[in-house]
C-alpha positions as CSV (number, residue, x, y, z in Angstrom):
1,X,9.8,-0.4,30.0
2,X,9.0,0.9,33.4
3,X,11.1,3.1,35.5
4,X,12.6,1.8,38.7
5,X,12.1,4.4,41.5
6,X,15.0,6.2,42.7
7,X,15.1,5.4,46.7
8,X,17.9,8.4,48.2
9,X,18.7,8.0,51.6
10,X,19.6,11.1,53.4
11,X,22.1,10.5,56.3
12,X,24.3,13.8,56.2
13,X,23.5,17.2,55.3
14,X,23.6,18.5,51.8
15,X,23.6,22.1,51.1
16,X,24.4,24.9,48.1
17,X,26.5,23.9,45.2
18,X,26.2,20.3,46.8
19,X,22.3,19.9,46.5
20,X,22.3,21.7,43.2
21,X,25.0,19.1,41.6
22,X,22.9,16.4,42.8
23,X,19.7,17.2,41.8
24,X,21.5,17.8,37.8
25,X,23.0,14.7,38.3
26,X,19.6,12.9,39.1
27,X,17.4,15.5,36.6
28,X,19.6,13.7,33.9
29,X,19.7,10.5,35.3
30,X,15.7,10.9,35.2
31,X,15.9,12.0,31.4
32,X,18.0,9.1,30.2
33,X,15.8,6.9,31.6
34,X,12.9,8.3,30.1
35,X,14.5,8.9,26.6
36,X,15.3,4.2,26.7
37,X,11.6,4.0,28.0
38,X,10.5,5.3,25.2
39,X,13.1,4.9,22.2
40,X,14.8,0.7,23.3
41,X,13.5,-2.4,21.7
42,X,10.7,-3.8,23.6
43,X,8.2,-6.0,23.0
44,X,6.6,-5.9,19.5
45,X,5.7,-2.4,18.6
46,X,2.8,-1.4,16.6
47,X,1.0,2.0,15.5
48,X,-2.1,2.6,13.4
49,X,-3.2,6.5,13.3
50,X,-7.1,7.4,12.2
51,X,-7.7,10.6,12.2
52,X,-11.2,11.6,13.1
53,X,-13.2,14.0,12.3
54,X,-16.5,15.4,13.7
55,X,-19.2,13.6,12.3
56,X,-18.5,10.2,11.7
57,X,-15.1,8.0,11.1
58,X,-14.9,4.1,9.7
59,X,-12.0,2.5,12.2
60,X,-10.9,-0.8,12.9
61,X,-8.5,-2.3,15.5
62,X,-5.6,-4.0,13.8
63,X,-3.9,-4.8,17.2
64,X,-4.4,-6.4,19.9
65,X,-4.9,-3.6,22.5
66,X,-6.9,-2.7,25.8
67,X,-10.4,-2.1,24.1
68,X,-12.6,-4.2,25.1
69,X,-16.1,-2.6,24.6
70,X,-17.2,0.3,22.3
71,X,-17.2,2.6,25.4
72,X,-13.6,2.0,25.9
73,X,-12.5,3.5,22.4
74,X,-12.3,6.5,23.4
75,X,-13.8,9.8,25.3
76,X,-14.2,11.7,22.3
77,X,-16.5,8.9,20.6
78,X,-20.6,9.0,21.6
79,X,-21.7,6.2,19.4
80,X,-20.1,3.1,18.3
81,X,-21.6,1.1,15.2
82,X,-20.6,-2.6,14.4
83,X,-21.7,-4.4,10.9
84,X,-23.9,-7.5,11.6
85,X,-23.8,-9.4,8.0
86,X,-25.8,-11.8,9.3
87,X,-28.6,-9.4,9.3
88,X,-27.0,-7.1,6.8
89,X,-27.3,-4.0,9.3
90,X,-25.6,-2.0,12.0
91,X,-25.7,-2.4,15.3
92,X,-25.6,0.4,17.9
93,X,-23.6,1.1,20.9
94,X,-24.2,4.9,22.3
95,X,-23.7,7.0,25.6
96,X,-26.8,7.9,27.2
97,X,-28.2,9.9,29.9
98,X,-27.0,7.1,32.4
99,X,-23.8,5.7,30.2
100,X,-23.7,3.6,27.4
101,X,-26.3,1.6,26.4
102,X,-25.6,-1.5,24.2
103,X,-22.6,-1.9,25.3
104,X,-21.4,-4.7,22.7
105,X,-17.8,-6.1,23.0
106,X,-14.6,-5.0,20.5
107,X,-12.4,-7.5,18.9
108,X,-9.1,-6.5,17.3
109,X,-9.2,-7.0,13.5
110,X,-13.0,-5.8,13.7
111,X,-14.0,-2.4,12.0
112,X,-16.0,0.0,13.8
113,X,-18.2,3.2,12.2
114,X,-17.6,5.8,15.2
115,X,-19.4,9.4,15.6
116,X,-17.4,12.1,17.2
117,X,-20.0,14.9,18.7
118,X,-17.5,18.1,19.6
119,X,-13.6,17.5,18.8
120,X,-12.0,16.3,16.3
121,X,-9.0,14.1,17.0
122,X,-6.5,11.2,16.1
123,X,-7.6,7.8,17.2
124,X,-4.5,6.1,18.0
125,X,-4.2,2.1,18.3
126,X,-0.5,0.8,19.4
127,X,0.4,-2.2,21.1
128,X,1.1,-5.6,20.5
129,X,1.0,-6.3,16.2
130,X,-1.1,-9.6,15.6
131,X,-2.3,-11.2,12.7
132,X,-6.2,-10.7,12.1
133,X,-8.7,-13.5,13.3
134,X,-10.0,-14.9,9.8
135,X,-13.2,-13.3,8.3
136,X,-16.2,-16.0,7.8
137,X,-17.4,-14.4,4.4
138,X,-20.8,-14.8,3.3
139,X,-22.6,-14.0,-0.2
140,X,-23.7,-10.5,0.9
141,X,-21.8,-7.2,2.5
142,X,-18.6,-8.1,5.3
143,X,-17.1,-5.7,7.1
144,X,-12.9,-6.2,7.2
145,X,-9.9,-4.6,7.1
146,X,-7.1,-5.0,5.4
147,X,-4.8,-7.7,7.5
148,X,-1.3,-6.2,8.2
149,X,1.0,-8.7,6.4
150,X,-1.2,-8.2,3.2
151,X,1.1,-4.9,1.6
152,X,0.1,-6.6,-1.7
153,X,-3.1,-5.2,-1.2
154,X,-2.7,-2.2,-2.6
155,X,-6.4,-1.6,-4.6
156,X,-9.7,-2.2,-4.4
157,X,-9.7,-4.6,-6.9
158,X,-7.0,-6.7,-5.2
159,X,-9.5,-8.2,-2.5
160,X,-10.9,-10.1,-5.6
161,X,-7.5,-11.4,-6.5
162,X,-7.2,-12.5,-2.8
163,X,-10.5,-14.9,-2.9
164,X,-10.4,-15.5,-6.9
165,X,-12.2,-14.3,-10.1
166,X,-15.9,-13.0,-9.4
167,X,-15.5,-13.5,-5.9
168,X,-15.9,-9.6,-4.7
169,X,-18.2,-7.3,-7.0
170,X,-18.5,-4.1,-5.0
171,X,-15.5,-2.9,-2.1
172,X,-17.2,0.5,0.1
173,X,-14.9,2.8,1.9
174,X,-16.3,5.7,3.9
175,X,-15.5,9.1,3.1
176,X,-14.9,11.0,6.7
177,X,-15.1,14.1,4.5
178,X,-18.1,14.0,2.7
179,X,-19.9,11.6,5.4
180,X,-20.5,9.4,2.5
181,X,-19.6,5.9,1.1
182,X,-17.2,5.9,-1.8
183,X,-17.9,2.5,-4.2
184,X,-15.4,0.3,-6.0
185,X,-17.5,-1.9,-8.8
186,X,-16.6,-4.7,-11.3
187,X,-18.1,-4.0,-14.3
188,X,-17.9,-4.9,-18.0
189,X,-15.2,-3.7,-18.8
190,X,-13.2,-4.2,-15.2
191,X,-13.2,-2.4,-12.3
192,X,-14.4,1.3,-11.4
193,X,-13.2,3.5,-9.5
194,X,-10.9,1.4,-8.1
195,X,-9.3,3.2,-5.3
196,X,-6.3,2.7,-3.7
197,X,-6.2,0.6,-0.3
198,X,-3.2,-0.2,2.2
199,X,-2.9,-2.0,5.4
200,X,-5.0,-1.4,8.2
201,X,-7.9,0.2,5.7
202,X,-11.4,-0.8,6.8
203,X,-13.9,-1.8,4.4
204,X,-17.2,-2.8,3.4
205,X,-16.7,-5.6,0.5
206,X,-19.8,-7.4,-1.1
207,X,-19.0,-11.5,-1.7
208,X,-20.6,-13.6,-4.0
209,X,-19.3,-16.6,-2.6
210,X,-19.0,-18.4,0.9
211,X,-15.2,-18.6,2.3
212,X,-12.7,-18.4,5.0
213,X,-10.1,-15.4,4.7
214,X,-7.3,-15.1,4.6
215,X,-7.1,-18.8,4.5
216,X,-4.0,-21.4,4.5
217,X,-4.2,-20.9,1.1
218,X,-3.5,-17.9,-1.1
219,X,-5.9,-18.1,-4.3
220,X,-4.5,-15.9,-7.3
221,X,-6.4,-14.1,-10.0
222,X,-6.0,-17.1,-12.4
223,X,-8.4,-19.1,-9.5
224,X,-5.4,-21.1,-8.3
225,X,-4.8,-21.9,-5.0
226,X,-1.1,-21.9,-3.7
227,X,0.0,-23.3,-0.1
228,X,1.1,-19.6,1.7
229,X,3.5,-22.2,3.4
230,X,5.6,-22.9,0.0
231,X,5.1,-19.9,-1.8
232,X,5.7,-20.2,-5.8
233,X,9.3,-19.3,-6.6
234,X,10.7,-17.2,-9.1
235,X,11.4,-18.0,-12.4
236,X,12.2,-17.7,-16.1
237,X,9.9,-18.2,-18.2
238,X,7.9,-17.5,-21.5
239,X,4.7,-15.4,-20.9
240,X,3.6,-13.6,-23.9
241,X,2.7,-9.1,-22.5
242,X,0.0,-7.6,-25.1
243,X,-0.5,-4.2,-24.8
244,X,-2.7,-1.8,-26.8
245,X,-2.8,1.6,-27.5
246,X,-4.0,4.4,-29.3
247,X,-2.9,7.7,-30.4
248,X,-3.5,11.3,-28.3
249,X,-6.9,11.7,-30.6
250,X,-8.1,8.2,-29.0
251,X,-8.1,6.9,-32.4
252,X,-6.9,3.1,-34.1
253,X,-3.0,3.5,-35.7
254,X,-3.1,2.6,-39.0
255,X,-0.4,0.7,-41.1
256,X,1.2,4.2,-42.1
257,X,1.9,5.7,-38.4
258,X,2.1,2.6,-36.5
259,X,5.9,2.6,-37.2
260,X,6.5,5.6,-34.8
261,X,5.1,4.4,-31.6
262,X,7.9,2.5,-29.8
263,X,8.0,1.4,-26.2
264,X,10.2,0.3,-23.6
265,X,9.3,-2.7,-20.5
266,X,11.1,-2.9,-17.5
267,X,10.5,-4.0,-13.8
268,X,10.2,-1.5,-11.2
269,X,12.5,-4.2,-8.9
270,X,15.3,-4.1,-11.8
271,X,14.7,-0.8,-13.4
272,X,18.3,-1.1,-15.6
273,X,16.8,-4.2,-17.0
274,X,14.6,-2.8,-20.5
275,X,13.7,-4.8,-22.9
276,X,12.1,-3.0,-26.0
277,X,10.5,-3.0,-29.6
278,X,14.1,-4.1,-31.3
279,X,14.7,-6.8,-28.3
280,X,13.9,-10.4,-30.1
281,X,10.4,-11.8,-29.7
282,X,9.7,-8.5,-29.2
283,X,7.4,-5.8,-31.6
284,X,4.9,-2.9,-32.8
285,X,2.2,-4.1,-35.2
286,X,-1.2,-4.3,-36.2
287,X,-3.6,-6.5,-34.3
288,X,-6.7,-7.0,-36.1
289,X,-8.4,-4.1,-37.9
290,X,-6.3,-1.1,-37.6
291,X,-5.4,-1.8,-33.6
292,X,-1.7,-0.7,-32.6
293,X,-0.6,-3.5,-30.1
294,X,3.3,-3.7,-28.4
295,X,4.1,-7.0,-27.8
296,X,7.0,-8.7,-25.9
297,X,7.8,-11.8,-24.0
298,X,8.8,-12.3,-20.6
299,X,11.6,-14.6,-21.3
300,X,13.2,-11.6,-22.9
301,X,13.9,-10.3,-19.4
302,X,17.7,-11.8,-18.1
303,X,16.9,-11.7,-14.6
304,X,13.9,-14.1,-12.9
305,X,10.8,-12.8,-12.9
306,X,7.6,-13.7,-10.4
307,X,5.0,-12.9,-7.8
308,X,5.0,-9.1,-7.0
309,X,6.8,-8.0,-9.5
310,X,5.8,-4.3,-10.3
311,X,5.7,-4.7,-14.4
312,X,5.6,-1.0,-16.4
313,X,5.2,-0.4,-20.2
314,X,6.4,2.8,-21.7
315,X,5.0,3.7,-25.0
316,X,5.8,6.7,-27.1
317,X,3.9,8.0,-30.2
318,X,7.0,9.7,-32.1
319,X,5.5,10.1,-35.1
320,X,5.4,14.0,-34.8
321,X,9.7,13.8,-34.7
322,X,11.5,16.8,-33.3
323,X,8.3,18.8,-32.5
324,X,7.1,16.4,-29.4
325,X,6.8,13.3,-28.9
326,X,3.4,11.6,-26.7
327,X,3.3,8.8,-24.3
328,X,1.7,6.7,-22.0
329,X,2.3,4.0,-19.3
330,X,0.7,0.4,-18.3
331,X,1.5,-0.9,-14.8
332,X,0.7,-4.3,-13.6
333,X,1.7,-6.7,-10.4
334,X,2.3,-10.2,-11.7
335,X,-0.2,-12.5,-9.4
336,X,1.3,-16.1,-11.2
337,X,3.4,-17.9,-13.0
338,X,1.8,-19.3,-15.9
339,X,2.4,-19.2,-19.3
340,X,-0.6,-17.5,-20.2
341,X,-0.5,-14.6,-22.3
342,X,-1.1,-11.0,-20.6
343,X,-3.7,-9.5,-23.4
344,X,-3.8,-5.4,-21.2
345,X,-6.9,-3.4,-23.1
346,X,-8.6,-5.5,-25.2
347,X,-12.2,-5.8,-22.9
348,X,-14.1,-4.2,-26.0
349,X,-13.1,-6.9,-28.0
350,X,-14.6,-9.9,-26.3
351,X,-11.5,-10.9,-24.1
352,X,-12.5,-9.7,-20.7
353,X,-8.8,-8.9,-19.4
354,X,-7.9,-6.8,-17.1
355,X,-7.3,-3.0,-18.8
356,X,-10.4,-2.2,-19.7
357,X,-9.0,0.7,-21.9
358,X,-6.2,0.4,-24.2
359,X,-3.1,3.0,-23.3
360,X,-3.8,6.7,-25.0
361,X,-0.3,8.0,-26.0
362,X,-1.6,11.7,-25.0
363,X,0.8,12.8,-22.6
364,X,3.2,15.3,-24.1
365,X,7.3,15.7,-23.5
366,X,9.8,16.5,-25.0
367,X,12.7,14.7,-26.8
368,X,14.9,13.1,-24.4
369,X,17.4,10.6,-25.0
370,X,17.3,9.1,-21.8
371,X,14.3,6.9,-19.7
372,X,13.2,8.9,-17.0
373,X,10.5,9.0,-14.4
374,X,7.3,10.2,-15.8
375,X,6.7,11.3,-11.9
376,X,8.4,12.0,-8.4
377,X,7.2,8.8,-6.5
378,X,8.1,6.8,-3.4
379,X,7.2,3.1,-4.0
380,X,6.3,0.8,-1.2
381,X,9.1,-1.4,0.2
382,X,9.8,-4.7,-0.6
383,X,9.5,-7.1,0.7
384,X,7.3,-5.9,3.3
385,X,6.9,-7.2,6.6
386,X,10.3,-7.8,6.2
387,X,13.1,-8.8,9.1
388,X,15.0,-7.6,9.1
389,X,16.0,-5.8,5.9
390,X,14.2,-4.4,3.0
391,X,14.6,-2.4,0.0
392,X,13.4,0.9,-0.9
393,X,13.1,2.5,-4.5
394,X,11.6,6.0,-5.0
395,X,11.8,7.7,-8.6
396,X,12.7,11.4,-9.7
397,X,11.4,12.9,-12.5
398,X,14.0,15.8,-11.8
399,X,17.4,16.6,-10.2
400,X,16.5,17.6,-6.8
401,X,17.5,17.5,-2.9
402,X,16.2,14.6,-1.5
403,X,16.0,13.5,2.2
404,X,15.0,9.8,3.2
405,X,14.0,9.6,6.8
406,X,12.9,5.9,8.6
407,X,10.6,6.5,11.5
408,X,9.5,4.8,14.5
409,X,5.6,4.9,15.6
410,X,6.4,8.1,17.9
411,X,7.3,10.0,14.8
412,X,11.1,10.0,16.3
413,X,14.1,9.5,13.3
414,X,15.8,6.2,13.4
415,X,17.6,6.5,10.2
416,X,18.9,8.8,7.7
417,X,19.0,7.0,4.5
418,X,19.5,9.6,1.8
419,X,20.1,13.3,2.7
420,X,21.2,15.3,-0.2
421,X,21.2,16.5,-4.6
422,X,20.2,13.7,-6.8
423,X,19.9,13.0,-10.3
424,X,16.8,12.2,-11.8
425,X,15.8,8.6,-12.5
426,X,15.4,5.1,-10.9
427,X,16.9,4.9,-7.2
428,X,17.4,2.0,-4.8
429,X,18.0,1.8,-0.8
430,X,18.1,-0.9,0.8
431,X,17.4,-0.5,5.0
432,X,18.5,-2.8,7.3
433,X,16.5,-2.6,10.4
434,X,18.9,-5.6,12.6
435,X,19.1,-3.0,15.3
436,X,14.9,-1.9,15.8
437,X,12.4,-3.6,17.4
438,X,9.2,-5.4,15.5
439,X,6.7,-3.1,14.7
440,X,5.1,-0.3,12.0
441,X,7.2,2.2,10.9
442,X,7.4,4.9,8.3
443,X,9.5,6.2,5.8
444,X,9.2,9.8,4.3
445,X,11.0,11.4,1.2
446,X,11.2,15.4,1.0
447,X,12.1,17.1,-2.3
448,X,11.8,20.3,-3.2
449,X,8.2,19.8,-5.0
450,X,6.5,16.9,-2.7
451,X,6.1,14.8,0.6
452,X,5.5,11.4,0.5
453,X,5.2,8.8,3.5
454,X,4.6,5.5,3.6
455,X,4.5,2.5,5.8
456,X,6.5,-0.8,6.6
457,X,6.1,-3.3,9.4
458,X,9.2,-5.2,10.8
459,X,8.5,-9.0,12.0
460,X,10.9,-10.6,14.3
């Protein structure tokens, strides 16, 4: 929004107290102009924030913007490098002597390896959102960022179940501190060091297959393809959860202790929902030789269960009784609908499933009668893009003060959602955003331990 000039026409004297109430009156006339500039619904809004440090930064532009060349980026930023996977090497844009030579174009959705001589700062992209230009991947390194409606994307590991089993072996992000790559690798047993990721993210990630993505199609781990345009519902079904675990001492339970690990399943979207060893179709037993294994099915669950659903697995060794008990978690996002069974830990037996490692109950607490957070954690919204509302869970592992803040891409509040004591557990908000325009925002929770922030993006 521009500001229309203020055109005064003088045709009688003004002086003292006159002149003075007139130039308040137009000093806050001025001010509440500038305040709607900045703070009414425009156009779609975005805002992507990179800090920089000296030395060199990975980038990208996730919106469309006025960069055009690498010497438009910014006045901080000497040299500009672009990955070529064609010939599987960078390509150099730098300010010399007499300006910048190689001067190649930018393109939004593009990352971009930047050296800052002298000053650190925050490199800043915010205009119009738009939806990333598809990447033509080849069988060698790509360089790509992680589109903006892909908030699934939340590891490393999750670009593979993008473009379907064994398509991505290796994801590289750099590491502005240590001026060094940081490698996520499939392996035998799954994948290492898989890192967390989020919109926005650049990265190096190393195909072994030819594609288009993101494609009119969404392909799931299971090698499926799904239209994007009629997405696979929810449903009910029967789908069979395996998990296996072992004791604090990383050892087998045996037919004598088995009987005191128990274990309780629940979905982070319906946390009241549990389902447990006692529910039907449900147990703890021996798998095998001597391998303690919780099993339950799916169908167990009342509510309709699908894609994105945030899955987690309490199990507790309680086999020392009143002393302590020890415990230990499995998360997974369901990614389809079938009826296959979910086998989580098992990879050193021949089954090559995701969970490399069975779950080690090693994690002490103490007796408690009731389910509670094993941490303080804000989840990500769902769903998200949204429009125009969304919903917002965060857990507490303790009573605490709590105050949930929405922001816009300025860093101004636009909503309050929590402010004040809660008890410790399983909480839902839901944020209805009717009233903003399009665009990224953020959402922080304060307690009296931790911070935590994390993004949204509202589509109209």
């Amino acid at each position: 929004m521009s500001l229309a000039k203020l055109n005064v026409t003088k045709n009688k004297k003004i002086n003292g107290g006159s002149m003075k109430k007139l130039m308040v009156s137009l000093m806050l006339i001025i001010s509440m102009f500038a305040f709607a500039a900045e703070s009414a619904p425009s156009a779609t809004v975005g805002y992507v924030k990179y800090p920089c440090v000296v030395g060199k930064t990975f980038v990208a532009l996730p919106m469309q913007d006025t960069f055009t060349t690498a010497s438009t980026l910014s006045a901080n930023i000497n040299t500009v490098l672009k990955f070529n996977p064609a010939t599987q090497l960078w390509e150099t844009a730098y300010k010399g002597g007499l300006g910048w030579v190689n001067n190649f174009a930018v393109t939004s959705g593009n990352p971009y390896l930047v050296n800052v001589p002298t000053t650190a700062f925050d490199f800043i992209v915010d205009d119009e959102v738009a939806v990333n230009s598809a990447y033509n991947i080849i069988p060698l390194k790509n360089a790509v960022m992680v589109p903006l409606d892909k908030s699934e994307m939340t590891l490393a590991s999750h670009y593979e179940t993008q473009m379907g089993t064994g398509s991505i072996n290796t994801v590289l992000r750099f590491n502005s501190a240590t001026q060094l790559w940081n490698t996520a690798y499939k392996g035998g047993l799954g994948w290492v060091n898989n890192f967390a990721i989020g919109i926005a993210d650049p990265h190096l990630i190393n195909s072994t297959i030819t594609t288009t993505w993101p494609s009119t199609k969404e392909v799931y781990a299971d090698g499926n393809e799904n239209a994007l345009e009629a997405p696979l519902a929810p449903k009910a079904e029967s789908r069979m959860f395996i998990v296996r675990v072992k004791d604090r001492f990383d050892a087998e339970y045996t037919a004598a202790n088995i009987g005191g690990v128990t274990f309780k399943a629940w979905f982070t979207e319906r946390p009241t929902e549990i389902i447990n060893e006692s529910s039907p179709i449900s147990s703890v037993y021996m798998y095998f030789d001597l391998v303690g294994v919780c099993s339950f099915d799916f169908q167990l669950f009342a509510s309709p269960w699908g894609v994105g659903d945030h899955l987690t697995v309490l199990c507790k060794d309680e086999n020392e009784g009143l002393k302590a008990y020890y415990e230990g978690t499995a998360n997974w996002i369901v990614d389809d609908l079938s009826a296959t069974a979910m086998e989580y830990g098992f990879s050193d037996y021949g089954f090559g499933v995701p969970g490399a490692a069975p779950v080690l109950l090693s994690t002490p607490s103490s007796i408690d009668g009731e389910m509670l957070p094993m941490e303080t954690k804000l989840h990500q919204n769902y769903p998200n893009p949204f429009n125009p509302t969304t919903t917002i869970k965060f857990d507490l592992n303790s009573d605490s003060v709590v105050k949930l803040n929405v922001y816009n891409y300025n860093g101004q509040m636009v909503k309050s959602l929590v402010d004040g004591s809660m008890k410790a557990g399983f909480h839902t908000v839901n944020f209805d955003a009717s009233n903003l325009s399009a665009g990224v925002y953020y959402y922080t929770m304060e307690t009296a331990n931790k911070t935590m922030t994390q993004k949204m993006v509202l589509v109209k």
